[in-house]
GUVEX-373624 format. One record per residue: residue in one letter; residue number from 1; x, y, z of N, C-alpha, C, O, CB in turn. Coordinates in steps of 0.001 Angstrom, whole numbers, plus 500000, padded with zeros to 6 digits. Atoms other than C-alpha are relative to their C-alpha. Glycine has a CB too. Example, Ala and Ser with C-alpha at 12.3 -4.5 7.8 and 13.67 -1.06 7.14 Angstrom:
2
+------+-----+--------+--------+--------+--------+---------+--------+--------+--------+--------+--------+--------+--------+--------+---------+--------+
! code ! pos !  neast ! nnorth !    nup ! caeast ! canorth !   caup !  ceast ! cnorth !    cup !  oeast ! onorth !    oup ! cbeast ! cbnorth !   cbup !
+------+-----+--------+--------+--------+--------+---------+--------+--------+--------+--------+--------+--------+--------+--------+---------+--------+
!    A !   1 ! 500890 ! 498810 ! 500000 ! 512300 !  495500 ! 507800 ! 500900 ! 501200 ! 500000 ! 501936 ! 501181 ! 500665 ! 499008 !  500027 ! 501246 !
!    S !   2 ! 499180 ! 498810 ! 499940 ! 513670 !  498940 ! 507140 ! 499230 ! 501090 ! 500730 ! 499739 ! 502198 ! 500899 ! 500414 !  500462 ! 498585 !
+------+-----+--------+--------+--------+--------+---------+--------+--------+--------+--------+--------+--------+--------+--------+---------+--------+
***
This chain:
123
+------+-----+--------+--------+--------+--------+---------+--------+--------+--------+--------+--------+--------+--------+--------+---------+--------+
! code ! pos !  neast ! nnorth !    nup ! caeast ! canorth !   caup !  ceast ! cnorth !    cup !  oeast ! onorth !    oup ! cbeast ! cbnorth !   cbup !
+------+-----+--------+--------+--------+--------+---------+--------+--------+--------+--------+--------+--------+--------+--------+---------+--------+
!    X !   1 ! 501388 ! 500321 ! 500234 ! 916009 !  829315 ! 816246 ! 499746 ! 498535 ! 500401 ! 500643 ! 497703 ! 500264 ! 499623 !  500251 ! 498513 !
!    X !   2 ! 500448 ! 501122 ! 499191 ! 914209 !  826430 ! 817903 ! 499377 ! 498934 ! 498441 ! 498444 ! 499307 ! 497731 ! 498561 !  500640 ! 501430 !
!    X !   3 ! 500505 ! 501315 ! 500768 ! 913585 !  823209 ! 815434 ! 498600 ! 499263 ! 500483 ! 498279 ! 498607 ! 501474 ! 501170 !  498882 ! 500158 !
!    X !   4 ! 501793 ! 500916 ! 498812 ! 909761 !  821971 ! 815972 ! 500527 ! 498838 ! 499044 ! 500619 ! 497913 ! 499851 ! 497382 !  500742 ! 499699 !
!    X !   5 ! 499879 ! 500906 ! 500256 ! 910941 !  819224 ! 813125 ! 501236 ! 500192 ! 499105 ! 501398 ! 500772 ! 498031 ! 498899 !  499502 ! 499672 !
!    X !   6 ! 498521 ! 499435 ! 500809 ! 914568 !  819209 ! 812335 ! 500404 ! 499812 ! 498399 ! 499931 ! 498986 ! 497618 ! 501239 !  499231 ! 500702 !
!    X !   7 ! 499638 ! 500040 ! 501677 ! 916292 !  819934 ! 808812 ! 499525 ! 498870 ! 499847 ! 498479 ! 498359 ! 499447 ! 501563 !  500090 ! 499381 !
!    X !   8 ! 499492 ! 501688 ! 501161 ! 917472 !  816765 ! 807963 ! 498905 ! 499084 ! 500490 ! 499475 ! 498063 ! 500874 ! 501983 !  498941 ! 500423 !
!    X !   9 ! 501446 ! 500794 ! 499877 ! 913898 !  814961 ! 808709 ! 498954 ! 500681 ! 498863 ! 498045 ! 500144 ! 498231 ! 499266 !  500214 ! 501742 !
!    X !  10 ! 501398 ! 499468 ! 500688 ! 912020 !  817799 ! 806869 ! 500981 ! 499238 ! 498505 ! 500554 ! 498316 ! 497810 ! 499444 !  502324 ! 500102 !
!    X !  11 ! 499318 ! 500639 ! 500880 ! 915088 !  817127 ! 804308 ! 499973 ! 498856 ! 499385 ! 500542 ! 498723 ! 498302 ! 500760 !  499998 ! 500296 !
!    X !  12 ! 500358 ! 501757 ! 500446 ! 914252 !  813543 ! 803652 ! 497905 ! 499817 ! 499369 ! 497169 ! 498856 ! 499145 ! 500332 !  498687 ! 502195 !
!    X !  13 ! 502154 ! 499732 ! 500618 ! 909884 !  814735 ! 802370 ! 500543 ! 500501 ! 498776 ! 501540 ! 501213 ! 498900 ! 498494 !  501613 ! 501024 !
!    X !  14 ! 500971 ! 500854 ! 499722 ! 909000 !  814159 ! 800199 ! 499710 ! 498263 ! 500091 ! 500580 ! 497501 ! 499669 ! 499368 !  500449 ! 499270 !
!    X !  15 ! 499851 ! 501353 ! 499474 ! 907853 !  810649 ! 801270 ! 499421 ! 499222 ! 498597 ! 498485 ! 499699 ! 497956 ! 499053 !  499709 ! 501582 !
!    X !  16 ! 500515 ! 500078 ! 501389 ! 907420 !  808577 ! 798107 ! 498667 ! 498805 ! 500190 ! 498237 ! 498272 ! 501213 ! 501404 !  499464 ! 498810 !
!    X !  17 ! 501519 ! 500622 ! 500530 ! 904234 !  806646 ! 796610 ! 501325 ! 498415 ! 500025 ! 502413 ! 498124 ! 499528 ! 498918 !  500891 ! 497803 !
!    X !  18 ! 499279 ! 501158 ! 500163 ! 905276 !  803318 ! 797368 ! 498892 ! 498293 ! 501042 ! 498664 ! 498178 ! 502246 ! 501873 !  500598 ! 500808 !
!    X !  19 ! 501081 ! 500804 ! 499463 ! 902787 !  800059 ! 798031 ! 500299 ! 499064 ! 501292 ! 501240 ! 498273 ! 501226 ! 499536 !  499142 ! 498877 !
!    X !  20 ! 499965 ! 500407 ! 498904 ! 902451 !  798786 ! 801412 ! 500746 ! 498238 ! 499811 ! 501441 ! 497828 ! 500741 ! 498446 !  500240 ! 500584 !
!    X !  21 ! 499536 ! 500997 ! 500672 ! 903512 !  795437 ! 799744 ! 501655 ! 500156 ! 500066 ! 502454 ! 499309 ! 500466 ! 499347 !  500014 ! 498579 !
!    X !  22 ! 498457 ! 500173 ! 500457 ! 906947 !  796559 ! 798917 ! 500881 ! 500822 ! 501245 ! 502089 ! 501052 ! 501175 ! 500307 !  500812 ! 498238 !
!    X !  23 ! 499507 ! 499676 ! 498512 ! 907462 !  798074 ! 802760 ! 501091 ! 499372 ! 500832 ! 500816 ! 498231 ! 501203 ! 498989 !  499816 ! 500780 !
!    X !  24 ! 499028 ! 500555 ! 499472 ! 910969 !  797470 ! 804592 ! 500359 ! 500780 ! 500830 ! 499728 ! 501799 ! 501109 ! 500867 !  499622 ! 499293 !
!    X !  25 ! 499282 ! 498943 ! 498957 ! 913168 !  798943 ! 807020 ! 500645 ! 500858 ! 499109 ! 501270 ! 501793 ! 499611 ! 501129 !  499372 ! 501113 !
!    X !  26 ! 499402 ! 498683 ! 500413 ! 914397 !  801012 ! 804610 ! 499194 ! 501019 ! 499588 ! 499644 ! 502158 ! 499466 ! 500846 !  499858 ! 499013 !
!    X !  27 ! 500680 ! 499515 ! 500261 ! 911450 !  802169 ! 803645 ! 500039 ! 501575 ! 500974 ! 500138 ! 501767 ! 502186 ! 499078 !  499043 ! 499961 !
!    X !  28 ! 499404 ! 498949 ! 499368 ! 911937 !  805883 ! 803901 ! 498951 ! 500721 ! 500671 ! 499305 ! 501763 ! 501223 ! 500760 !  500827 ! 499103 !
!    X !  29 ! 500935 ! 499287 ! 498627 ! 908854 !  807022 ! 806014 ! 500746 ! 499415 ! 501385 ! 500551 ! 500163 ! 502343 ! 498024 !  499370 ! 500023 !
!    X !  30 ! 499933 ! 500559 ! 498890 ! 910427 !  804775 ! 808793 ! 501382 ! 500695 ! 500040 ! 501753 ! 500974 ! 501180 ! 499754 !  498416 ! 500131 !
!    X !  31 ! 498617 ! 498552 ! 499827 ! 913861 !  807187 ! 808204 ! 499712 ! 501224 ! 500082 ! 500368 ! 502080 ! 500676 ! 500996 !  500254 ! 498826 !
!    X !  32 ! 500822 ! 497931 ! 499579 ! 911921 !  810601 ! 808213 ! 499480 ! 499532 ! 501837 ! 500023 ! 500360 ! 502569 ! 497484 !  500676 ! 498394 !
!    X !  33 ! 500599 ! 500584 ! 499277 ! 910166 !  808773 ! 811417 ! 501745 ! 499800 ! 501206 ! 501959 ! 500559 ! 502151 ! 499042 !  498621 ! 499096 !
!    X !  34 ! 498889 ! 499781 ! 499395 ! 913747 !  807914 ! 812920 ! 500907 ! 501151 ! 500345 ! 501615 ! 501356 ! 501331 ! 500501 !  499405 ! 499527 !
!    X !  35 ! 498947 ! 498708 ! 499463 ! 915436 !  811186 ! 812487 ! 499594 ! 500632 ! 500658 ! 500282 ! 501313 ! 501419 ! 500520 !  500923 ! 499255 !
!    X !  36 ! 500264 ! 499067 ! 499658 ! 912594 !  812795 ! 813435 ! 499883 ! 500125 ! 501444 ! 499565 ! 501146 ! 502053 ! 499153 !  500264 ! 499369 !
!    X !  37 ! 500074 ! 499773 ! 498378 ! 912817 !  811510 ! 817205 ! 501379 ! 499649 ! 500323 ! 501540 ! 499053 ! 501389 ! 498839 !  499001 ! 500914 !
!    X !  38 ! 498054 ! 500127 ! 499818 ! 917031 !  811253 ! 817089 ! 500165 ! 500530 ! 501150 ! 500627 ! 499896 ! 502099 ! 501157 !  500930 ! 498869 !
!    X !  39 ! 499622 ! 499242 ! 499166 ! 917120 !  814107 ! 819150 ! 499669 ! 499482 ! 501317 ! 498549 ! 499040 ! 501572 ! 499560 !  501163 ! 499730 !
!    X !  40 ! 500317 ! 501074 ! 498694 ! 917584 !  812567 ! 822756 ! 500030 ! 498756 ! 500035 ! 499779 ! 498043 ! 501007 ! 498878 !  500033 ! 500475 !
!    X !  41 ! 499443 ! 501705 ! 499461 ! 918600 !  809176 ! 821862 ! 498132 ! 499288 ! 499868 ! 497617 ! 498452 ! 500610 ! 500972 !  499960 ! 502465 !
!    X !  42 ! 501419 ! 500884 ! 499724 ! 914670 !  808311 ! 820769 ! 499857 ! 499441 ! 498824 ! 498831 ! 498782 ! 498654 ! 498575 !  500796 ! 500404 !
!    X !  43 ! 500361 ! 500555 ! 501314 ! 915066 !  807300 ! 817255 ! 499338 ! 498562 ! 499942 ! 499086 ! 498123 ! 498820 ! 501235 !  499967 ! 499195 !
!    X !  44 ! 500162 ! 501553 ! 499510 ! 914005 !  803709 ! 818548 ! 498861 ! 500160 ! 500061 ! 498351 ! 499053 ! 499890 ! 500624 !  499352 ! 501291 !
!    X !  45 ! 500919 ! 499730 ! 499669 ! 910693 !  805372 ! 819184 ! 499209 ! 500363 ! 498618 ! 498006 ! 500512 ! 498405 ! 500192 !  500850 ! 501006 !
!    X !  46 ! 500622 ! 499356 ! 501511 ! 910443 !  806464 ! 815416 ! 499816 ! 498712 ! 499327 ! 498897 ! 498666 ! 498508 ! 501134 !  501143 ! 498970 !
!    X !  47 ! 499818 ! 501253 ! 500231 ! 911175 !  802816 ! 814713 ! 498384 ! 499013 ! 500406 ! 497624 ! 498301 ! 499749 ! 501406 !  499648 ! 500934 !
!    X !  48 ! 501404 ! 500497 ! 499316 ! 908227 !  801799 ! 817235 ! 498835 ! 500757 ! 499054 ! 498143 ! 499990 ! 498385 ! 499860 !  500548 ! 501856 !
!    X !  49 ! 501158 ! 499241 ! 500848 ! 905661 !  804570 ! 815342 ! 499979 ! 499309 ! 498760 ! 498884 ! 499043 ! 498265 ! 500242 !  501631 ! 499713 !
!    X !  50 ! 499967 ! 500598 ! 501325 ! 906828 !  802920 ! 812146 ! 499315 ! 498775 ! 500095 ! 498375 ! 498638 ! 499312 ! 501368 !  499796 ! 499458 !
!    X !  51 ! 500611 ! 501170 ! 500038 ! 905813 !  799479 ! 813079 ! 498567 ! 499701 ! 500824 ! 497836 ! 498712 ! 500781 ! 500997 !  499173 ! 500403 !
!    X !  52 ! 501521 ! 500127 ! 499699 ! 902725 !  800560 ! 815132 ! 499046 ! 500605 ! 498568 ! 498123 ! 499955 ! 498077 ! 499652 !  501038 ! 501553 !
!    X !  53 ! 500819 ! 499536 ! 501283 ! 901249 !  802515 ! 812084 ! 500375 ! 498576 ! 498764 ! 499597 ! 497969 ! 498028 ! 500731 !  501902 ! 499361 !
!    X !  54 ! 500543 ! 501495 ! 501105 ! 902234 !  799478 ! 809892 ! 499046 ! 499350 ! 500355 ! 498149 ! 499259 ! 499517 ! 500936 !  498775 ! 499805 !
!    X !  55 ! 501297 ! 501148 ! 499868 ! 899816 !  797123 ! 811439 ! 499015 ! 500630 ! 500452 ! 498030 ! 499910 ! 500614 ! 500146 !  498742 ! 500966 !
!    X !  56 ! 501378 ! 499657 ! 500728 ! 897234 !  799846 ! 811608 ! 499585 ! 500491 ! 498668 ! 498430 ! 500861 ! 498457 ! 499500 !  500822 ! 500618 !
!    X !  57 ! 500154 ! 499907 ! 501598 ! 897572 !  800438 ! 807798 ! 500024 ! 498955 ! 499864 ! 499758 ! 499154 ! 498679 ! 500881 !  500653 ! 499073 !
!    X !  58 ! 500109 ! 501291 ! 500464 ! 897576 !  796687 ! 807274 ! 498506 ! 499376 ! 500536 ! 497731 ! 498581 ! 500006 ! 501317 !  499165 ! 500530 !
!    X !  59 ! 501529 ! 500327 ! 499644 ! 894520 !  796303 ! 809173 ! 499030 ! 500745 ! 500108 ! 497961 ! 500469 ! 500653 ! 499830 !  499516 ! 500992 !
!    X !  60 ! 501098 ! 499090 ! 501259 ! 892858 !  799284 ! 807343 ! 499911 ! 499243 ! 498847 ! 498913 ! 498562 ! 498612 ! 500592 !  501599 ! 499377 !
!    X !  61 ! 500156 ! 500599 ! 501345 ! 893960 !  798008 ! 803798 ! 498987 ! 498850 ! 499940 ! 498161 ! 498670 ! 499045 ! 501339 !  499493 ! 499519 !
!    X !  62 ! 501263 ! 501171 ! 499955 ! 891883 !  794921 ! 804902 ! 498983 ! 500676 ! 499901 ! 498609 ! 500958 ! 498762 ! 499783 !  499070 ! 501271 !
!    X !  63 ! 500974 ! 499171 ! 500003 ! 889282 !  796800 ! 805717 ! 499221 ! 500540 ! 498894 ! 497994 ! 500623 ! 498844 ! 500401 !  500806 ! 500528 !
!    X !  64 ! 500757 ! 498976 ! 501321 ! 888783 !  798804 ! 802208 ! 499915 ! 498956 ! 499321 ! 498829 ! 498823 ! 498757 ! 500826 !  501382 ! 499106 !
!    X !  65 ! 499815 ! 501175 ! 500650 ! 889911 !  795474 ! 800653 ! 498253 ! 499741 ! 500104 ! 497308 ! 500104 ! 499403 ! 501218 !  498823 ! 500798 !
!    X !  66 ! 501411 ! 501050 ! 499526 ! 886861 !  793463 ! 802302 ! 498712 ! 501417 ! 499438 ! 497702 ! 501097 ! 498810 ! 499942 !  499456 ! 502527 !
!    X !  67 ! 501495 ! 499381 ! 500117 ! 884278 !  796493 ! 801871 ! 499744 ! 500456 ! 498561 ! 498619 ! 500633 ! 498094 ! 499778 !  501341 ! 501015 !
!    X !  68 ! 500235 ! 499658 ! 501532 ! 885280 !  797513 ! 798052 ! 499486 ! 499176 ! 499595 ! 498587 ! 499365 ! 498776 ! 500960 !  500236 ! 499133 !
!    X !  69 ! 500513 ! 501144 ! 501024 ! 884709 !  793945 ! 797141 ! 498049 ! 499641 ! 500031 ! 497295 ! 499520 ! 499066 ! 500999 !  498372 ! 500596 !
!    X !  70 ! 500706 ! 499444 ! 499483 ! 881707 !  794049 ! 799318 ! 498814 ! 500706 ! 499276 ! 497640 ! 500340 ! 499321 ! 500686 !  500590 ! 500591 !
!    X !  71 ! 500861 ! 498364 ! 500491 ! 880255 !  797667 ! 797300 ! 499801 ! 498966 ! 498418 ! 498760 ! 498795 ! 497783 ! 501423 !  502224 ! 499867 !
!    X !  72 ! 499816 ! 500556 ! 501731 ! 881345 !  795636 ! 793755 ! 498845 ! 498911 ! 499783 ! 498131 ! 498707 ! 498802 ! 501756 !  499085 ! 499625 !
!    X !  73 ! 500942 ! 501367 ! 499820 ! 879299 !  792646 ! 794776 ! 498137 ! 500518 ! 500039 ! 497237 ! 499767 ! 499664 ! 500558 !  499116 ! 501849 !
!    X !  74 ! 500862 ! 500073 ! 499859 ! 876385 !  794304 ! 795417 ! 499140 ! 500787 ! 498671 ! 497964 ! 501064 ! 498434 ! 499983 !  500271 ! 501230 !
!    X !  75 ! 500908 ! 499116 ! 501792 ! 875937 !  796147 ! 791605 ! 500148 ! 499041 ! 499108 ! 501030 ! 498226 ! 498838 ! 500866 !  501647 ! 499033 !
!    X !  76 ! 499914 ! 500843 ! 501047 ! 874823 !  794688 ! 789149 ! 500827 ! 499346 ! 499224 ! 501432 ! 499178 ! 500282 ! 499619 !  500342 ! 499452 !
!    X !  77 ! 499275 ! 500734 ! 500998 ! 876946 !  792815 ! 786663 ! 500449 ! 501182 ! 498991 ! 501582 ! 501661 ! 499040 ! 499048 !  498778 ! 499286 !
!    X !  78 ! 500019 ! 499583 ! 500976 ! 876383 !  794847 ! 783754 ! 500655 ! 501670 ! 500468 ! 501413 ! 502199 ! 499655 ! 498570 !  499701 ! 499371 !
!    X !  79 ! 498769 ! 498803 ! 499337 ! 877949 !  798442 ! 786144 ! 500824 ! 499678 ! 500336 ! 501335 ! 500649 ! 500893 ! 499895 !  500776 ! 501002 !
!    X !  80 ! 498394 ! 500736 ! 499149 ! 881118 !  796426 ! 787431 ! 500819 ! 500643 ! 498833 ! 501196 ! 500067 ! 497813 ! 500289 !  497735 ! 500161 !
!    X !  81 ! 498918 ! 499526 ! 501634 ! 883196 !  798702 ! 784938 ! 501393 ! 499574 ! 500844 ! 502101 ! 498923 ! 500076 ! 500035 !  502357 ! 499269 !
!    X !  82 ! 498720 ! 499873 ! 499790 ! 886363 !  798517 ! 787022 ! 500382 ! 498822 ! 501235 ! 499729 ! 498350 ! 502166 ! 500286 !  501584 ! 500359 !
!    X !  83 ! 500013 ! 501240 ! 498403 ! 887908 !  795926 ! 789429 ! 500762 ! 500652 ! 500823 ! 501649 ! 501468 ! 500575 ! 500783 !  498228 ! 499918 !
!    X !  84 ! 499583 ! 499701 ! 498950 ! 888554 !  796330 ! 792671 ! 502031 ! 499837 ! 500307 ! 502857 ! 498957 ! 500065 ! 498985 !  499092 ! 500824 !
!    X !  85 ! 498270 ! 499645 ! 500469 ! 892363 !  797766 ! 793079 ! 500393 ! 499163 ! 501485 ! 499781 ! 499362 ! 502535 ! 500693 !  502258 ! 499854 !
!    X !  86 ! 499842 ! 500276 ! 498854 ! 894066 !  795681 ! 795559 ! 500921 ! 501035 ! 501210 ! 502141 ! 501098 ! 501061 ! 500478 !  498781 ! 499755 !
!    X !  87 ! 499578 ! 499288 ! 499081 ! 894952 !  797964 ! 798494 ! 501595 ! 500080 ! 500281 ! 502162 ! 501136 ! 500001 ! 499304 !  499575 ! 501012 !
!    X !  88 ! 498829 ! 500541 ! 499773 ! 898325 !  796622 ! 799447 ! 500889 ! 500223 ! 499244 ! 501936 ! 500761 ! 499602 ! 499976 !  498937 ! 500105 !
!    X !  89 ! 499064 ! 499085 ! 500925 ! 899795 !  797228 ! 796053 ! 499887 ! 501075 ! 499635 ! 500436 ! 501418 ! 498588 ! 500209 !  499679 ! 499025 !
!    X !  90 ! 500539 ! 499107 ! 500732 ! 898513 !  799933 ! 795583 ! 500905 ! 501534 ! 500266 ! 500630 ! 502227 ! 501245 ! 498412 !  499981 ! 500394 !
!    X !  91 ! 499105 ! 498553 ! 499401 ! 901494 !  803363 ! 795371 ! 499109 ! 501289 ! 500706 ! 499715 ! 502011 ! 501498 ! 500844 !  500804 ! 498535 !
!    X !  92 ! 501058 ! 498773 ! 499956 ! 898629 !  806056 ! 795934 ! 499991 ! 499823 ! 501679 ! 500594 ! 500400 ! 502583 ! 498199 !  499758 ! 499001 !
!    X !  93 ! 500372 ! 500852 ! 498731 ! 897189 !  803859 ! 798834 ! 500989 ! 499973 ! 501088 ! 500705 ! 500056 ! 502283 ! 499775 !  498564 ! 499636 !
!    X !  94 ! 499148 ! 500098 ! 498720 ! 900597 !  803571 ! 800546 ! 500384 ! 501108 ! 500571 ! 500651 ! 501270 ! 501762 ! 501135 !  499342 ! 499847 !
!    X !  95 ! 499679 ! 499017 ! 499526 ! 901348 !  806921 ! 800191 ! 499321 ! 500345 ! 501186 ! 499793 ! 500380 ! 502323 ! 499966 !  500782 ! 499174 !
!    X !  96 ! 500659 ! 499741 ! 498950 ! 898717 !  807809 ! 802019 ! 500018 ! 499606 ! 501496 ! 499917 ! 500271 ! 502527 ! 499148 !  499773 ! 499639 !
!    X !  97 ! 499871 ! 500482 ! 498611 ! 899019 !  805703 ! 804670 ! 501777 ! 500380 ! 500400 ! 502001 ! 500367 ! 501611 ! 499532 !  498113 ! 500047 !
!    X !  98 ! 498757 ! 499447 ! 498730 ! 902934 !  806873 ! 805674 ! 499470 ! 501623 ! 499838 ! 499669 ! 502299 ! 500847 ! 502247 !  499711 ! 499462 !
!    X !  99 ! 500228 ! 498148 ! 499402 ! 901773 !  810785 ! 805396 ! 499013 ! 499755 ! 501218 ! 498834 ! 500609 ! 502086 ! 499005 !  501368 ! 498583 !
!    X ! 100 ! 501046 ! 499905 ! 498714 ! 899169 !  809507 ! 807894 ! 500639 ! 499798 ! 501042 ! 500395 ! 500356 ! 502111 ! 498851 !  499050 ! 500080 !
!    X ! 101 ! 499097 ! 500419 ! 498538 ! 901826 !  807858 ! 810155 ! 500652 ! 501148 ! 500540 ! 500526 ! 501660 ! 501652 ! 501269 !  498870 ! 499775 !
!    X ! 102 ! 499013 ! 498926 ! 499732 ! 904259 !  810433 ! 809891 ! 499009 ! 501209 ! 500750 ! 499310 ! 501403 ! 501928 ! 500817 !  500543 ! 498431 !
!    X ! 103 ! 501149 ! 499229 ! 499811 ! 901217 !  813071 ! 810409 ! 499831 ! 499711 ! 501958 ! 499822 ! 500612 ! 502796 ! 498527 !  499302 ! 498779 !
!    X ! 104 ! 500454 ! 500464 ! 498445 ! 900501 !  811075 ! 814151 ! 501061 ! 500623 ! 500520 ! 501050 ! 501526 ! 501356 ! 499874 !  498299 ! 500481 !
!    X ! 105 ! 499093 ! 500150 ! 499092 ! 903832 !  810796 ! 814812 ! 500821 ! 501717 ! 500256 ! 501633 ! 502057 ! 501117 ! 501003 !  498686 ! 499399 !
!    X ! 106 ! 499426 ! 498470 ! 500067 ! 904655 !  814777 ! 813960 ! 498933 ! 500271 ! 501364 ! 499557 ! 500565 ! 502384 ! 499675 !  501136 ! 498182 !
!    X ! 107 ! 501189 ! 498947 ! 499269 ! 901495 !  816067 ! 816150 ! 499564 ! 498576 ! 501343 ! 498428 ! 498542 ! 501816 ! 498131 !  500623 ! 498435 !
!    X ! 108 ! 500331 ! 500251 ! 498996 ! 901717 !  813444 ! 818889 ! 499036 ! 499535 ! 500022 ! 498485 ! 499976 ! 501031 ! 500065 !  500670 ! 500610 !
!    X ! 109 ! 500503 ! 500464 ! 500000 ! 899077 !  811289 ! 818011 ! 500339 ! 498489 ! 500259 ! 500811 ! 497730 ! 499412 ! 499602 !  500478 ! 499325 !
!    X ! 110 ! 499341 ! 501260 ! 499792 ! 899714 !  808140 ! 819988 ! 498802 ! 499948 ! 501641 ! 498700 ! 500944 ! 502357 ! 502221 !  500087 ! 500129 !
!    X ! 111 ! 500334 ! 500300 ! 498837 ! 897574 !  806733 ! 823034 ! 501217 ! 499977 ! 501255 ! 502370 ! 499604 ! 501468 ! 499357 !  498773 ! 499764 !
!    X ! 112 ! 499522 ! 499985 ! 498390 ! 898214 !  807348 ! 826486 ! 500976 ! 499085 ! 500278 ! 502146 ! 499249 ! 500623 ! 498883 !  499665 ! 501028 !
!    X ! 113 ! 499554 ! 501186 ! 499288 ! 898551 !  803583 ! 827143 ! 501309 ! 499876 ! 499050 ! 502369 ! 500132 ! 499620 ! 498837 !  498604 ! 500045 !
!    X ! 114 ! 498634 ! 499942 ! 500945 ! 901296 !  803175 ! 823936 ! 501004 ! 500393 ! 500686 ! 501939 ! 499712 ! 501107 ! 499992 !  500919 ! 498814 !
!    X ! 115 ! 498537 ! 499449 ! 499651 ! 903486 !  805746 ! 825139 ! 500443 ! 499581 ! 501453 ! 501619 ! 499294 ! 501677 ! 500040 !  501687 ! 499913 !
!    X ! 116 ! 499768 ! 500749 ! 498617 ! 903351 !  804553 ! 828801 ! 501186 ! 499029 ! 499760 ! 502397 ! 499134 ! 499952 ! 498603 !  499113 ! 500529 !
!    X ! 117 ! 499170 ! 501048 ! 500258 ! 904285 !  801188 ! 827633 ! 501403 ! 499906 ! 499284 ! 502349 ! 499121 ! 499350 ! 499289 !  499320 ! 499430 !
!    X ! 118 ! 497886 ! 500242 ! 500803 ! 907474 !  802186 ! 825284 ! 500513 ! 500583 ! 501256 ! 501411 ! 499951 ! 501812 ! 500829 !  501334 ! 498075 !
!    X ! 119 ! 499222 ! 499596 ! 498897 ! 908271 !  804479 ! 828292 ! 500853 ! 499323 ! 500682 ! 502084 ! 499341 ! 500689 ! 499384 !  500357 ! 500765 !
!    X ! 120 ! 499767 ! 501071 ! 499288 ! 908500 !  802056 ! 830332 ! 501395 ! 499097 ! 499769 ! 502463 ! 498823 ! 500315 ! 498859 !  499268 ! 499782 !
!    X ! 121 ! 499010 ! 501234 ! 500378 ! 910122 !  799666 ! 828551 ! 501494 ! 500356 ! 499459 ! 502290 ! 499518 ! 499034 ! 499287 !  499123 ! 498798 !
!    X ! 122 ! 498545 ! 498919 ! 499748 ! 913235 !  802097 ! 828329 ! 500163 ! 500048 ! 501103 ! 501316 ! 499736 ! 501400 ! 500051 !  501499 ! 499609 !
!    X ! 123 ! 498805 ! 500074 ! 498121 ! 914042 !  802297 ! 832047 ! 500960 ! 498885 ! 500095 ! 501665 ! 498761 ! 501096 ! 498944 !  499575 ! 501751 !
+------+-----+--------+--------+--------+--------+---------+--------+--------+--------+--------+--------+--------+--------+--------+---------+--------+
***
């Protein structure tokens, strides 16, 4: 039987709740992400997805950051029941953002120009 995403990648989900804050190379979306392009000597490429989806989850989190505070600012005083959660630490928040990476990087969501350029830069 043909592997669309091998064991030991599905083996390593689920991916845990863990805040973009406390993100490393060990961080285990960027090891589901490695095994899952092993095959052929591309794990280097799971490595690359890992650190392109970091700095577009880092420059989302800004994003909700700047516009929650933004939404908070513009109600009254006396409705401000809750403060604005900072993004970055936030476990929920990070989750989300590696099921989103992983998500690209399963179904081939990556620009043209991207993959060109890692191509490339393997010859």
């Amino acid at each position: 039987m043909v592997e669309i995403i091998s064991k030991e990648c599905v083996d390593r989900l689920p991916i845990s709740a863990e805040p973009m804050s406390s993100w490393s190379s060990k961080t285990d979306l960027r090891a589901v992400l490695e095994k899952m392009f092993e095959f052929g000597g591309y794990s280097s490429y799971g490595k690359y997805l890992f650190e392109e989806g970091v700095k577009r989850w880092e420059k989302m989190g800004l994003e909700f950051q700047e516009n929650a505070n933004k939404a908070v600012q513009a109600l009254e005083p006396e409705t401000r029941t809750e403060p604005v959660p900072d993004f970055r630490s936030d476990p929920t928040f990070g989750k989300v953002a590696k099921y989103s990476i992983a998500s690209d990087a399963a179904t081939g969501r990556c620009t043209v120009r991207k993959c060109i350029l890692f191509t490339s830069s393997r010859a």
